[in-house]
Backbone and ligand atoms as CSV (ligand in chain L), in Angstrom:
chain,resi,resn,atom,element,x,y,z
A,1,UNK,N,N,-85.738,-152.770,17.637
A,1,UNK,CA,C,-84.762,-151.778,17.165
A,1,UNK,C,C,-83.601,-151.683,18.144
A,2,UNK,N,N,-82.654,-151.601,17.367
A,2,UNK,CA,C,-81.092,-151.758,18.320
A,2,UNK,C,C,-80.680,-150.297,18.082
A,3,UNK,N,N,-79.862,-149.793,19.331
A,3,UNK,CA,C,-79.106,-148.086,18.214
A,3,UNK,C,C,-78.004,-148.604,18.722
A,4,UNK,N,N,-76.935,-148.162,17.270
A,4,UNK,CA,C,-75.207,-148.342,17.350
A,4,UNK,C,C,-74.630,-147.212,16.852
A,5,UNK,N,N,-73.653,-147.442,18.146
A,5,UNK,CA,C,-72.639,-145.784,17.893
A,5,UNK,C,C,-72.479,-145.843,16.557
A,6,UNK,N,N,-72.388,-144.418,15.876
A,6,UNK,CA,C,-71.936,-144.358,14.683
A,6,UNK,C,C,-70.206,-143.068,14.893
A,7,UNK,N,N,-70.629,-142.063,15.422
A,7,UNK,CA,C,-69.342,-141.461,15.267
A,7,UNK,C,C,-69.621,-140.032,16.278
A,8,UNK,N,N,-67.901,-139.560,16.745
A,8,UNK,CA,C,-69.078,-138.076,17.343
A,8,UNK,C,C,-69.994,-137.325,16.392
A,9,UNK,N,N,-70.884,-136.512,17.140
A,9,UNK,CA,C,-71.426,-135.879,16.097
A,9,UNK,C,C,-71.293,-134.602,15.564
A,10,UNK,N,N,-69.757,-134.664,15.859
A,10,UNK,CA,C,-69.541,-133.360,15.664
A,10,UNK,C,C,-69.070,-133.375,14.023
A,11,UNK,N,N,-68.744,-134.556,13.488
A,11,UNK,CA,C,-68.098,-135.198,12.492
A,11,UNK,C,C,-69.299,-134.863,10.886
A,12,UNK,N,N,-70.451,-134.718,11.865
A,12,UNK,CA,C,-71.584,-134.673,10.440
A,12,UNK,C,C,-71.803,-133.168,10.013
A,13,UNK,N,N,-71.322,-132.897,9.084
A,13,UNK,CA,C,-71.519,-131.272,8.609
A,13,UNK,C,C,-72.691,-131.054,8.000
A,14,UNK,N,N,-73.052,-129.771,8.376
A,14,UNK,CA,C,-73.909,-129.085,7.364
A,14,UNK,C,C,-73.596,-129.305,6.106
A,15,UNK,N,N,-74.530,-129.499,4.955
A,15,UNK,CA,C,-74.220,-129.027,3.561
A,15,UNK,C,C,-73.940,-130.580,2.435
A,16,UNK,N,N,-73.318,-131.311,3.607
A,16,UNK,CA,C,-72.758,-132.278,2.692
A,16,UNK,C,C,-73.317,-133.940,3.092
A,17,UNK,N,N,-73.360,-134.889,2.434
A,17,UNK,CA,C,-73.687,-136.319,3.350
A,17,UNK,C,C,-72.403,-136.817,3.694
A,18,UNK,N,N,-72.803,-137.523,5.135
A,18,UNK,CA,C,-71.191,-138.696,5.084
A,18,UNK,C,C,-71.857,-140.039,5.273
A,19,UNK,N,N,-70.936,-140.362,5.108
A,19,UNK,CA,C,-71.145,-142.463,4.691
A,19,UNK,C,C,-70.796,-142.579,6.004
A,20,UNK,N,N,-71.288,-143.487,6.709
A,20,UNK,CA,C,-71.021,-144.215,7.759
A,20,UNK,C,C,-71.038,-145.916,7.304
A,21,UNK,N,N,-70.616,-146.991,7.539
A,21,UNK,CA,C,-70.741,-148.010,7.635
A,21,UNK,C,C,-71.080,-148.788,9.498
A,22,UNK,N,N,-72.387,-148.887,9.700
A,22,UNK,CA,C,-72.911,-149.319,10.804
A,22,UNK,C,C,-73.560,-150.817,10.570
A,23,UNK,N,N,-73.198,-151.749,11.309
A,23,UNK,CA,C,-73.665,-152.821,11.664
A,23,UNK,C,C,-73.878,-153.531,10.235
A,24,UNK,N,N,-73.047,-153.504,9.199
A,24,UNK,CA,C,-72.728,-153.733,7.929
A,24,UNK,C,C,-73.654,-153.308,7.178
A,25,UNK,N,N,-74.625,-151.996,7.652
A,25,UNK,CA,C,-74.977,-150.946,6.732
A,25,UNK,C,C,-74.300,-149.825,6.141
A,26,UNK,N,N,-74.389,-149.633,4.673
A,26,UNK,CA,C,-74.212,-148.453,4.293
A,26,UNK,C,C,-75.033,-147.261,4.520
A,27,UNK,N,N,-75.066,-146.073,5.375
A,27,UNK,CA,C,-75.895,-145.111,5.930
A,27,UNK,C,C,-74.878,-143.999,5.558
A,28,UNK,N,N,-76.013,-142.944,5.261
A,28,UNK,CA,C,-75.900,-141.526,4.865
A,28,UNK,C,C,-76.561,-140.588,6.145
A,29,UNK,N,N,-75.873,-139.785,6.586
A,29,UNK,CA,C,-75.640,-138.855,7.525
A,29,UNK,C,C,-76.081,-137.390,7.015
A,30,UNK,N,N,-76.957,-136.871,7.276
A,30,UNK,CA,C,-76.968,-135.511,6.874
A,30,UNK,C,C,-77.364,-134.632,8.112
A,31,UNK,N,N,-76.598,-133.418,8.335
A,31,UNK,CA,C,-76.842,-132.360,9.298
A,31,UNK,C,C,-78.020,-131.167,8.511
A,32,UNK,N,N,-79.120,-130.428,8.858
A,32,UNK,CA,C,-79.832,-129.885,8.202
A,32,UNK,C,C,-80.406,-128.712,9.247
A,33,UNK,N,N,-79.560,-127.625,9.018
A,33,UNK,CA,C,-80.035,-126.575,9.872
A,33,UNK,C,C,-79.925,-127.172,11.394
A,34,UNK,N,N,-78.430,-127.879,12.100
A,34,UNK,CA,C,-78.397,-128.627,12.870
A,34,UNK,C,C,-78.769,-129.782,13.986
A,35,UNK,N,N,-79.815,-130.308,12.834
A,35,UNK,CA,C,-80.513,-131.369,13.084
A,35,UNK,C,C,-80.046,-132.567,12.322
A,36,UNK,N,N,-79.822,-133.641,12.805
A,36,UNK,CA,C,-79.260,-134.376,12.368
A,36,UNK,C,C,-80.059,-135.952,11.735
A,37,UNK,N,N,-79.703,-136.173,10.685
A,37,UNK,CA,C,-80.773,-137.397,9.616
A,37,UNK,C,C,-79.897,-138.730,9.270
A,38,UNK,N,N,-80.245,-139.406,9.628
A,38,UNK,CA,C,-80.272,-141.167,8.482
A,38,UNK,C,C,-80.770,-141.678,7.424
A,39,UNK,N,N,-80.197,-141.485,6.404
A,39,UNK,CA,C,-81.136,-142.202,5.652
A,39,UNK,C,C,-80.348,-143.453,5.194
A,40,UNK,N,N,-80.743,-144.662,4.126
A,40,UNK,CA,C,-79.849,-145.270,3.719
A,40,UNK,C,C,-78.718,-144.804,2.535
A,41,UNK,N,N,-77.801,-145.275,2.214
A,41,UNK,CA,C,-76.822,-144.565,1.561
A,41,UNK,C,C,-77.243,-144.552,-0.005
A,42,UNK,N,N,-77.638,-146.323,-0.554
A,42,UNK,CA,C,-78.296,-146.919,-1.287
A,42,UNK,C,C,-79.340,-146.111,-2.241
A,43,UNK,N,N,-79.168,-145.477,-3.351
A,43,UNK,CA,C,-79.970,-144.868,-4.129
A,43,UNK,C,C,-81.424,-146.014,-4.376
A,44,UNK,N,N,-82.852,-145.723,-4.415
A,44,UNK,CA,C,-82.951,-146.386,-4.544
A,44,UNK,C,C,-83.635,-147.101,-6.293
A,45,UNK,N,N,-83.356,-146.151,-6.646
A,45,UNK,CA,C,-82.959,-145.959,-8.648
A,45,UNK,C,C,-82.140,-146.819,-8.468
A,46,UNK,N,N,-80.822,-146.874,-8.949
A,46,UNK,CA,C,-79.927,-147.555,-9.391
A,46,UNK,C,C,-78.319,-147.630,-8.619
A,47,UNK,N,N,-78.492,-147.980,-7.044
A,47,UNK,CA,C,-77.625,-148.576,-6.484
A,47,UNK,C,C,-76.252,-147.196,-6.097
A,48,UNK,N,N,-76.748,-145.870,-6.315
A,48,UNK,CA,C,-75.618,-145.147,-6.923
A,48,UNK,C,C,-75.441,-144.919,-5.070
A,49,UNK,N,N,-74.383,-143.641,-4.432
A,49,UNK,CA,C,-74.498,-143.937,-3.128
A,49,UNK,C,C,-74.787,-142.121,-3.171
A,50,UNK,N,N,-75.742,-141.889,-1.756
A,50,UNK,CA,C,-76.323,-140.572,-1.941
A,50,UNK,C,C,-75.598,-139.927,-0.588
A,51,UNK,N,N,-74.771,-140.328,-0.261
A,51,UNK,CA,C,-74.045,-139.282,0.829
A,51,UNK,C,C,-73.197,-138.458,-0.073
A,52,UNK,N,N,-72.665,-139.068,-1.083
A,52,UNK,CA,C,-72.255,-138.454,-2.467
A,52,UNK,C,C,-72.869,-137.340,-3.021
A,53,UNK,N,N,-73.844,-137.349,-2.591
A,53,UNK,CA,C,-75.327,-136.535,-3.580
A,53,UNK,C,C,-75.313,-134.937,-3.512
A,54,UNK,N,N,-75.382,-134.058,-3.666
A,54,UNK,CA,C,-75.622,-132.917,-3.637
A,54,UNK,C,C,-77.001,-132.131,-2.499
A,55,UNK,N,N,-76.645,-131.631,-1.640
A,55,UNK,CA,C,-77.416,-131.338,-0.393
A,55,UNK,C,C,-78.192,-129.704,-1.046
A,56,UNK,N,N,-79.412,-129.635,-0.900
A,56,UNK,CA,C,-79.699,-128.602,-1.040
A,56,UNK,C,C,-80.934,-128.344,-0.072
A,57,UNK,N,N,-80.854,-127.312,0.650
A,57,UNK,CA,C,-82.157,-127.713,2.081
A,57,UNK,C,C,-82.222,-128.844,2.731
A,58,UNK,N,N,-83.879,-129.303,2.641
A,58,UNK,CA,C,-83.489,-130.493,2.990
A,58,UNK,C,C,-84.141,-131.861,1.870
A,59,UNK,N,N,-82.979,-131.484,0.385
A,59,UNK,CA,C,-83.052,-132.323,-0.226
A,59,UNK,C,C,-81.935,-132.785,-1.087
A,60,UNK,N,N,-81.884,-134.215,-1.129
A,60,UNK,CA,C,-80.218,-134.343,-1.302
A,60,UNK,C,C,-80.879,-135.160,-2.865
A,61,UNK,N,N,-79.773,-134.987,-3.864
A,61,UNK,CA,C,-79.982,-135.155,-5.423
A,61,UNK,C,C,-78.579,-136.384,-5.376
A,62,UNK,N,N,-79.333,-137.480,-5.767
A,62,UNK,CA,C,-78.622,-138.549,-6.703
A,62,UNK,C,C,-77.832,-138.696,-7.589
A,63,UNK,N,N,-76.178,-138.256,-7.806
A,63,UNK,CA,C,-74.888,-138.249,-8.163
A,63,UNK,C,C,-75.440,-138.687,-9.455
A,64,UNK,N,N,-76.012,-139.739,-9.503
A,64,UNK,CA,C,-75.729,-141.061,-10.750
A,64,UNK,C,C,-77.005,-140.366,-11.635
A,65,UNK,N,N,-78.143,-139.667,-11.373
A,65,UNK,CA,C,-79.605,-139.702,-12.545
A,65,UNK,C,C,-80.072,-138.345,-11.756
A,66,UNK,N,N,-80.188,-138.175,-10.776
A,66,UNK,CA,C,-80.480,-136.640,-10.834
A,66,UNK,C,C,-82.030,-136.664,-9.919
A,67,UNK,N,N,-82.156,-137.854,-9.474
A,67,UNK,CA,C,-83.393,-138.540,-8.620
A,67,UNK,C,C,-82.843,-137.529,-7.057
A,68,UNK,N,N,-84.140,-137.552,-6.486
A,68,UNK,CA,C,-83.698,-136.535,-5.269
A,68,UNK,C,C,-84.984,-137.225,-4.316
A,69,UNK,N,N,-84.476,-136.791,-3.084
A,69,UNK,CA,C,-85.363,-137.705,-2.160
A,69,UNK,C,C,-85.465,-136.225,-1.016
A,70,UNK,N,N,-86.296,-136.129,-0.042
A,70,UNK,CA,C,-86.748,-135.464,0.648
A,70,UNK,C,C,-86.294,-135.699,2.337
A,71,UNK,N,N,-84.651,-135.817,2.441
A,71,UNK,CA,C,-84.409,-136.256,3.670
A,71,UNK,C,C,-85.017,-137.078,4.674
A,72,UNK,N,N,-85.410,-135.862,5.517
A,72,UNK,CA,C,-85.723,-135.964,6.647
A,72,UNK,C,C,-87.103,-137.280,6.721
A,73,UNK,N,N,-87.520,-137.599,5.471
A,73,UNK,CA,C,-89.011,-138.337,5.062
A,73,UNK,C,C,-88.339,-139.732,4.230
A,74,UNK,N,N,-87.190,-139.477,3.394
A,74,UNK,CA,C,-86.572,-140.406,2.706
A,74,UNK,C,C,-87.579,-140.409,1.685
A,75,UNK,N,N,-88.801,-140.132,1.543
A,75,UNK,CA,C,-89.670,-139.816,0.169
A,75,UNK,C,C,-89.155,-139.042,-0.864
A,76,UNK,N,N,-89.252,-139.676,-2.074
A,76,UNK,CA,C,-88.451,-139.255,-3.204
A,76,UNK,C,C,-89.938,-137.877,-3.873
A,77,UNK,N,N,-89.083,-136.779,-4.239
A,77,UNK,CA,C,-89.209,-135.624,-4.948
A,77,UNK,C,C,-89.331,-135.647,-6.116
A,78,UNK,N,N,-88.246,-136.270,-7.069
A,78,UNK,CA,C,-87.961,-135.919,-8.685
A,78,UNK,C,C,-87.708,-137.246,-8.765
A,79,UNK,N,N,-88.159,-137.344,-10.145
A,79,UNK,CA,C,-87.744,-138.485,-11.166
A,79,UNK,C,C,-86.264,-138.482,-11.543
A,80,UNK,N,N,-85.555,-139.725,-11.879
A,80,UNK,CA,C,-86.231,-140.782,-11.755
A,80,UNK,C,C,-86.524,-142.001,-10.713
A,81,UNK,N,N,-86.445,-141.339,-9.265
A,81,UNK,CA,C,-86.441,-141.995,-8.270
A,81,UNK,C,C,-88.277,-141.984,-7.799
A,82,UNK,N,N,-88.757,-143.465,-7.508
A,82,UNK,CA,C,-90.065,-143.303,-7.177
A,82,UNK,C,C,-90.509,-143.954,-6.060
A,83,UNK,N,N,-89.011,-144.789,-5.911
A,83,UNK,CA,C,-89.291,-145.181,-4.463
A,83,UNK,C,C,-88.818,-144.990,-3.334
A,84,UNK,N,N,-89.190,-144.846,-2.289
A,84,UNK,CA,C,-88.609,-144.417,-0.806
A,84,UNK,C,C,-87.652,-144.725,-0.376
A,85,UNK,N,N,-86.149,-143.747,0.328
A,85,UNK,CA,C,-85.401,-144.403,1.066
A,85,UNK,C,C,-85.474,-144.484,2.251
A,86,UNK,N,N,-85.020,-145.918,3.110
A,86,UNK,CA,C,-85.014,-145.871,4.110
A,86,UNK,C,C,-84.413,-144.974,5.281
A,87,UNK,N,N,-85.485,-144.630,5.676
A,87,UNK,CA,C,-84.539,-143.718,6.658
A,87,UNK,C,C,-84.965,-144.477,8.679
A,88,UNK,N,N,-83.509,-143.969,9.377
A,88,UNK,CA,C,-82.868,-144.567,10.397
A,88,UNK,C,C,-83.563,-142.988,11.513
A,89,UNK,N,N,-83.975,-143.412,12.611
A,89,UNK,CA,C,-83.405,-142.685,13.816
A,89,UNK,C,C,-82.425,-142.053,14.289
A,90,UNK,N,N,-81.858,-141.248,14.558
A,90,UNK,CA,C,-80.652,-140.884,15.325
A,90,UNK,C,C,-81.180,-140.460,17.049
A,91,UNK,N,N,-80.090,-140.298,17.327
A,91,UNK,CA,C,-79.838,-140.048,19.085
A,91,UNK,C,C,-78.280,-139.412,19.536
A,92,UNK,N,N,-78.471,-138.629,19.979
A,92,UNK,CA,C,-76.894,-138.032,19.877
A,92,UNK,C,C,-77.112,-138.288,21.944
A,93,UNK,N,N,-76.232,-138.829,22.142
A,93,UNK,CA,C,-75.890,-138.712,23.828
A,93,UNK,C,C,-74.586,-138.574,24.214
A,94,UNK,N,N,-74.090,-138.046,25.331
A,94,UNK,CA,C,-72.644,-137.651,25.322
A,94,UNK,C,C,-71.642,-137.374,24.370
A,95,UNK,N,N,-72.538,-136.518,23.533
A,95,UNK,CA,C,-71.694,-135.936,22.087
A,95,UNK,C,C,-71.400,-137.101,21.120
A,96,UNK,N,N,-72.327,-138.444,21.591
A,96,UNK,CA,C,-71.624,-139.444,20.161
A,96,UNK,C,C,-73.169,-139.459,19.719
A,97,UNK,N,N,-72.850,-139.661,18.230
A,97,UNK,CA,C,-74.264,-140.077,17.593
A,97,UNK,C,C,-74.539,-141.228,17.147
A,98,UNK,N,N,-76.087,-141.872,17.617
A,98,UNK,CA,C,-76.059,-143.235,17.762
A,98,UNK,C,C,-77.554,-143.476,16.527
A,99,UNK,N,N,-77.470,-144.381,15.993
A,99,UNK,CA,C,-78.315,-144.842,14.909
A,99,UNK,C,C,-79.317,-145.994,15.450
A,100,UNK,N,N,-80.636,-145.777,15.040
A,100,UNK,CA,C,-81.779,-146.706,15.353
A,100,UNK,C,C,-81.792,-147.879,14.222
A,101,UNK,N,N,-81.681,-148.970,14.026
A,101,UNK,CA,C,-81.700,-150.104,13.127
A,101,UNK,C,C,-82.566,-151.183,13.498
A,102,UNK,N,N,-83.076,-151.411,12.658
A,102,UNK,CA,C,-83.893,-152.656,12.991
A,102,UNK,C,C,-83.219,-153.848,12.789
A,103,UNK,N,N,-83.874,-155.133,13.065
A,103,UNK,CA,C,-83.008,-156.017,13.376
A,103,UNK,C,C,-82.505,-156.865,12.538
A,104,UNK,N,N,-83.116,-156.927,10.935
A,104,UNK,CA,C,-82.947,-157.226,9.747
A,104,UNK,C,C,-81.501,-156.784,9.501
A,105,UNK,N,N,-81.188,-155.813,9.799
A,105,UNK,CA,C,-79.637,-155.025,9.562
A,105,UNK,C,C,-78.396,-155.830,10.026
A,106,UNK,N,N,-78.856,-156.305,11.191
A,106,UNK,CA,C,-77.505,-157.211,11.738
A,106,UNK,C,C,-77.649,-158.592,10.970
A,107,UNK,N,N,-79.089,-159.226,10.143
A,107,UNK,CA,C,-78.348,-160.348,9.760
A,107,UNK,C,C,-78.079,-160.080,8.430
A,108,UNK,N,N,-77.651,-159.148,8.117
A,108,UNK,CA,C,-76.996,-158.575,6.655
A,108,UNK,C,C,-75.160,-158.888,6.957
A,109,UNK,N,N,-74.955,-158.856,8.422
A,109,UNK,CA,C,-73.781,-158.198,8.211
A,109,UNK,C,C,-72.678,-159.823,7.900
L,1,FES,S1,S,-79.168,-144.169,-9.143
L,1,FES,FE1,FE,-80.059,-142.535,-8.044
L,1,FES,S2,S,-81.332,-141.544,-9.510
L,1,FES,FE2,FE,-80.491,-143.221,-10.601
């Protein structure tokens, strides 16, 4: 596992996802009662992107079908999502926040 800066972290809000593009991943960012999550961006229903998604606690709902996944676990909640998203490490050090990736990720890019 490699970690790459992603952005300060002051940048990730409560309430909402942000897209990051890291190491030619698409990653979703969520702040949750100021704790901070990775998951992949990648719905894993039908490709839709879930930083997009609607944040409620800590469960963010799928723009495109209404599939919802369980953050902090990336384990999906509601239909019609049944399979798991990947979710990433974080590390926040000197106010930047840095992402855990495995090594499959860099030969994507
Ligand atoms: S693409 Fe996410 S629920 Fe269908």
């Amino acid at each position: 596992m490699e970690y790459f800066a992603v952005c300060p972290e002051q940048e990730i809000p409560e309430g909402q996802g942000t897209l990051r593009q890291v190491a030619g991943e698409r990653l979703a960012f969520f702040r949750i009662n100021g704790e901070l999550f990775c998951i992949d961006d990648t719905c894993t229903h039908a490709l839709a992107s879930l930083s997009a998604g609607q944040v409620g606690g800590r469960t963010v709902t799928c723009p495109l079908h209404g599939g919802q996944f369980d953050i902090p676990t990336g384990k999906p909640v509601r239909l019609p999502v049944t399979a798991p998203v990947a979710t990433h490490p974080v590390e926040i050090r000197g106010g930047q926040l840095f992402v855990g990736l495995e090594e499959e990720a860099e030969d994507d890019y």
